[in-house]
SEVOKE-482800 format. One record per residue (C-alpha): x, y, z. Coordinates in steps of 0.05 Angstrom, whole numbers, padded with zeros to 5 digits, always signed. Layout:
% residues N
XYZ/...
***
This chain:
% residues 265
+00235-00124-00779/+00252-00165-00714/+00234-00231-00705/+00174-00248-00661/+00218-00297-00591/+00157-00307-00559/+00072-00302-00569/+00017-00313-00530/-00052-00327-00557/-00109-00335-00533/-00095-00349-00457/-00146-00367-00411/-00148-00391-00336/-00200-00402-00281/-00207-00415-00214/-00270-00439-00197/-00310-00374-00221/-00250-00327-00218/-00218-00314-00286/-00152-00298-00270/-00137-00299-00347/-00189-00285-00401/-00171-00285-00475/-00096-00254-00468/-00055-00247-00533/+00010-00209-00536/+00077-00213-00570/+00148-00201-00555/+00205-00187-00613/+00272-00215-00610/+00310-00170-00569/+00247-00126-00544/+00223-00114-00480/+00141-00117-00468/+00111-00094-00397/+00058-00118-00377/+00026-00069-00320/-00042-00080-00276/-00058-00076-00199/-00058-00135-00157/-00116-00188-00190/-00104-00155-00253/-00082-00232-00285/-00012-00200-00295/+00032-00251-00256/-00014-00312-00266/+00001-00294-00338/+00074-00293-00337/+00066-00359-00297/+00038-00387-00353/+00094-00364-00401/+00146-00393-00351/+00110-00457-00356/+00099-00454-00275/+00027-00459-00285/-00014-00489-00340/-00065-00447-00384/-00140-00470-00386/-00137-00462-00463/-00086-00417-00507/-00017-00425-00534/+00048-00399-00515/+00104-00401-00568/+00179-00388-00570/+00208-00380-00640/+00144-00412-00665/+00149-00474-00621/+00080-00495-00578/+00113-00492-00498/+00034-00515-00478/+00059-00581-00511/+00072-00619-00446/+00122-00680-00475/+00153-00722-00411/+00223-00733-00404/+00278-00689-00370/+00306-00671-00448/+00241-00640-00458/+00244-00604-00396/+00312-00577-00388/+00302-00553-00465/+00242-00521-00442/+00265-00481-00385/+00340-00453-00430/+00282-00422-00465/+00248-00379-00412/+00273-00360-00348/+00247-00327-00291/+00274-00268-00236/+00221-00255-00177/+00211-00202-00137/+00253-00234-00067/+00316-00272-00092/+00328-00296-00025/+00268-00334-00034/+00289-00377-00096/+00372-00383-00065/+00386-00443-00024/+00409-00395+00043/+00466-00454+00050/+00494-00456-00022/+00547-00404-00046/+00537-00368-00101/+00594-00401-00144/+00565-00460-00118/+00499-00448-00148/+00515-00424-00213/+00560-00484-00217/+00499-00534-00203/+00463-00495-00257/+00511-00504-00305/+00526-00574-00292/+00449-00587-00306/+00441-00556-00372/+00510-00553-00398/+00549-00608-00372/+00612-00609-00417/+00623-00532-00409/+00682-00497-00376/+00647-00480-00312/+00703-00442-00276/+00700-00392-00340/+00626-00387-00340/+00615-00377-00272/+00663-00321-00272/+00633-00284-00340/+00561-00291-00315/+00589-00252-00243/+00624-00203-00289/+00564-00189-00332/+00521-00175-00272/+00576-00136-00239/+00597-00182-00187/+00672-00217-00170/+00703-00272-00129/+00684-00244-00063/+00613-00245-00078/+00618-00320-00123/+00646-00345-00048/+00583-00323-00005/+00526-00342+00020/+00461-00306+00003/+00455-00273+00072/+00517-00246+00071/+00496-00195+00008/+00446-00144-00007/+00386-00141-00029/+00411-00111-00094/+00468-00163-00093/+00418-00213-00089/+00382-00197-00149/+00441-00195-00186/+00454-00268-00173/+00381-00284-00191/+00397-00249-00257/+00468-00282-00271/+00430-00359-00253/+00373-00345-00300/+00426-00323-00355/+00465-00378-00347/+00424-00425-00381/+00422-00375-00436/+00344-00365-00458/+00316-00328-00506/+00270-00293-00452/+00273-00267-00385/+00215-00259-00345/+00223-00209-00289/+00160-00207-00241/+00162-00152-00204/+00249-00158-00208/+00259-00087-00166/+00198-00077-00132/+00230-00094-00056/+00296-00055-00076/+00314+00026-00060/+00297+00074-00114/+00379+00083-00126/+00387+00000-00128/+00333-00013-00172/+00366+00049-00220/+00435+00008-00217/+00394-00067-00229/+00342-00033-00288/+00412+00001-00318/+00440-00069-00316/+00392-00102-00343/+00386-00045-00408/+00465-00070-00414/+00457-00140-00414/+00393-00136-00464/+00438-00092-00512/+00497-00141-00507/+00463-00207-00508/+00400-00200-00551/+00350-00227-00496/+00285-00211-00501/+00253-00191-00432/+00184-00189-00405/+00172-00146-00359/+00114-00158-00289/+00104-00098-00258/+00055-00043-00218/+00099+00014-00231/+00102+00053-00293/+00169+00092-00278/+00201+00017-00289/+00149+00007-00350/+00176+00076-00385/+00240+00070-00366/+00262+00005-00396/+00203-00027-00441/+00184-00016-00524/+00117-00039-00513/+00066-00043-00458/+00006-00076-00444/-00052-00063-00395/-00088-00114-00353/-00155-00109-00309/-00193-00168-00280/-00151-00217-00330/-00160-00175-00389/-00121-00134-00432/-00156-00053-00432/-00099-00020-00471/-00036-00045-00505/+00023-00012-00554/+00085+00026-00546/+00096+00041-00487/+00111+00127-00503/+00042+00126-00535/-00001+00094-00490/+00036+00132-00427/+00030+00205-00467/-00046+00186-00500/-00077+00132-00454/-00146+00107-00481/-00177+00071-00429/-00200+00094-00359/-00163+00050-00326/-00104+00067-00359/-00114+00140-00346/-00126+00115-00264/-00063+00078-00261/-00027+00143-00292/-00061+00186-00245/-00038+00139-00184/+00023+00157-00184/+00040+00189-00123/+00055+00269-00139/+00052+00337-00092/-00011+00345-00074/-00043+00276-00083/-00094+00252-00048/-00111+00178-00051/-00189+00182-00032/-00192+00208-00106/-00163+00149-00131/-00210+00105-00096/-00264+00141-00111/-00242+00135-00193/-00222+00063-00188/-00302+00051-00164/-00335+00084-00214/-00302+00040-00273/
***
């Protein structure tokens, strides 16, 4: 039976009168990969947020290997220790690069933070190999690559630190349909040969069924439906479960139908 890397209970935040969060609990294994799938406003990003430690929860715990990451402890120990435990890969990579840092460059400065006495040279060139990349791309800036390229720096940063999660939020939604095959293929790979456990932020259930064990369901910062992700796909119990199924786009569709379900939950 695999170890439990990470747990959630009991999350909860507000703001104002909006509860983005409301009472979500949810584990990941060692190793496993857990999506977590809603609309926009369904709580599912302000959630991963949370697990990140990017934002702080109202009330609730979040836990890695049974140790409290809601504890807030000063000092920059605390907080480097903190983020080689969860890492996070957003949906625009270009976004989180610094457009005047090389690649090499910025895996180096990541590596010199967290792991100071390491062979960085060796590192930075393992980490470009694992995501599929080589010297050309270690010398460039990031707008001189692809999107796809991009994303596989984003990946090779967050791994460098070496957590026991990844959080990808939304990781392929900006990519082509053939890119995001080659990045969700990569990512299968790198979970197989390393171990990490990944949580997975998305509105698309092709990504969800393609490369997650477990799912869960969100709606107005709630959970509606969660469990493996074959059975809830083939035997959804909740409406909105069923909706989100029925969204996806197929010959034939016709999204006033949609619109006209999604009002009468």
């Amino acid at each position: 039976m695999p170890k439990t890397v990470l747990e959630a209970v009991g999350l909860h935040r507000a703001y104002g009168n909006v509860q983005a969060v409301d009472n979500v609990s949810f584990t990941l294994a060692e190793g496993g990969s857990l999506g977590i799938v809603g609309e926009s406003g369904s709580g599912k990003t302000t959630t991963a947020r949370i697990v990140v430690g990017l934002e702080r929860a109202d009330t609730g715990r979040v836990l890695v290997h049974g140790r409290d990451r809601t504890e807030h402890r000063r000092g920059r120990a605390h907080r480097l220790a903190r983020a080689r435990e969860v890492q996070m890969v957003f949906q625009d990579p270009y976004l989180s690069l610094d457009p005047r840092t090389s690649v090499g460059a910025a895996l180096r400065e990541t590596l010199r933070l967290h792991f100071p006495d390491a062979d960085h040279p060796r590192r930075i060139a393992e980490l470009l190999d694992q995501v599929g990349l080589g010297e050309r791309e270690a010398e460039a800036l990031p707008r001189q690559l692809s999107g796809g390229q991009r994303q596989r720096v984003a990946i090779a940063r967050a791994l460098a630190v070496e957590p026991a999660v990844l959080v990808l939020d939304e990781a392929v939604a900006a990519l082509d349909v053939s890119v995001q095959a080659q990045i969700l293929n990569l990512l299968a790979d790198i979970r197989e040969q390393t171990g990490i456990g990944y949580l997975f932020i998305t509105h698309d259930l092709g990504v969800v069924r393609c490369v997650t064990d477990e799912v869960v369901v969100m709606r107005h910062g709630r959970i509606v439906e969660s469990g493996p992700t074959a059975e809830v796909l083939a035997r959804p119990r909740h409406a909105y479960t069923r909706l989100l199924l029925d969204s996806v786009p197929r010959p034939g569709w016709d999204p006033r139908s949609i619109a006209d379900a999604r009002r009468a939950l």
